[in-house]
C-alpha positions, 0 to 999 in steps of 0.5 A: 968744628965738631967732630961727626960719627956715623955708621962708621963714617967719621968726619970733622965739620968745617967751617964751609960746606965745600971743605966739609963734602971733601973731608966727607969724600976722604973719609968714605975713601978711606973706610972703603966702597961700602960706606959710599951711600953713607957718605952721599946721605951724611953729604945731604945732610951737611948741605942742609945744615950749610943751607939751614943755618947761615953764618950770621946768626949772633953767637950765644942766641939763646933763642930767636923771633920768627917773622914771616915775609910775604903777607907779614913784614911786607905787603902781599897781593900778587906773586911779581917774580921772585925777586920782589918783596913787597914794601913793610907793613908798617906796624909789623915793621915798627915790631921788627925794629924794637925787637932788634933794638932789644937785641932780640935775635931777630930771622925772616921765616919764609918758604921763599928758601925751600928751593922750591920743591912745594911749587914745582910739586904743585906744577908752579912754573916759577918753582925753578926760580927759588932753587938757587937759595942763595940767590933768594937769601941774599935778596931778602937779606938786600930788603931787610938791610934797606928797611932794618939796617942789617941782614937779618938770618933767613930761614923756613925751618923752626927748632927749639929755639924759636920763641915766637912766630909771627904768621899771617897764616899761623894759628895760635894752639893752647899748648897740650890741647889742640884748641885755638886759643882765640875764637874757634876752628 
């Protein structure tokens, strides 16, 4: 696993979050009081990457599809709880399966996994109930084993490796001008 300096903070990053927050805690120990507020923030960010990047996303992925859930993939009309996803938009669907069949790495984009610090911000009472991500994950990946055959890496974060974004509410932008590419704002 890769090796991890900062600020005089060195750790190597293990293979489970569990093992990596000990081996943070043992480094902070033995720098010293002084590094703890370090490793309390390099432990934040270790949970993020846990939480960010799941074990199942293929190795060699050379880029990746984003599909939205909730609106996109699968049918939306009201909030049911959070544990309900609605049944797949067929032609979204059929997208889906033939961007697996091409061996396309394939992840569910959905605000479900933010642990639901922008509903309990907006005063949503059912925010609390998206705090367990796992718990979300594992459901979304129980719906895209039903419909796909797999379990599809889920994630609300975009990087540099994303390729496309399929999005009930994006709006495609003509690189470098800030226009949209079809219609008008």
């Amino acid at each position: 696993m890769a090796k991890i300096t900062t600020q005089g903070l060195e750790y190597e990053r293990a293979s489970t979050l569990e093992e990596t927050l000990i081996r943070i805690t043992e480094a902070a120990q033995k720098a010293g009081a002084s590094s703890l507020p370090m490793a309390i923030q390099m432990a934040a960010q270790e949970a993020q990457y846990f939480t960010t990047w799941p074990d199942d996303i293929p190795a060699g992925s050379i880029g990746w599809y984003g599909i939205d859930l909730d609106g996109t993939l699968s049918y939306f009309d009201e909030y049911i709880s959070e544990a309900h996803i609605g049944e797949p938009v067929p032609a979204m669907a059929q997208r889906v399966r033939e961007l697996l069949a091409e061996g396309k790495d394939v992840r569910i984009f959905t605000a479900r996994v933010d642990g639901g610090e922008v509903a309990i911000a907006m005063g949503n009472p059912e925010g609390h109930k998206y705090r367990d991500v796992d718990r979300i994950r594992r459901i979304i990946q129980d719906y895209t084993e039903k419909h796909f055959g797999k379990r599809l890496p889920v994630t609300n974060r975009k990087d540099y490796g994303m390729i496309e974004l399929w999005d009930d509410r994006a709006r495609h932008i003509v690189t470098n001008t800030g226009k949209p590419c079809c219609g008008s704002i």
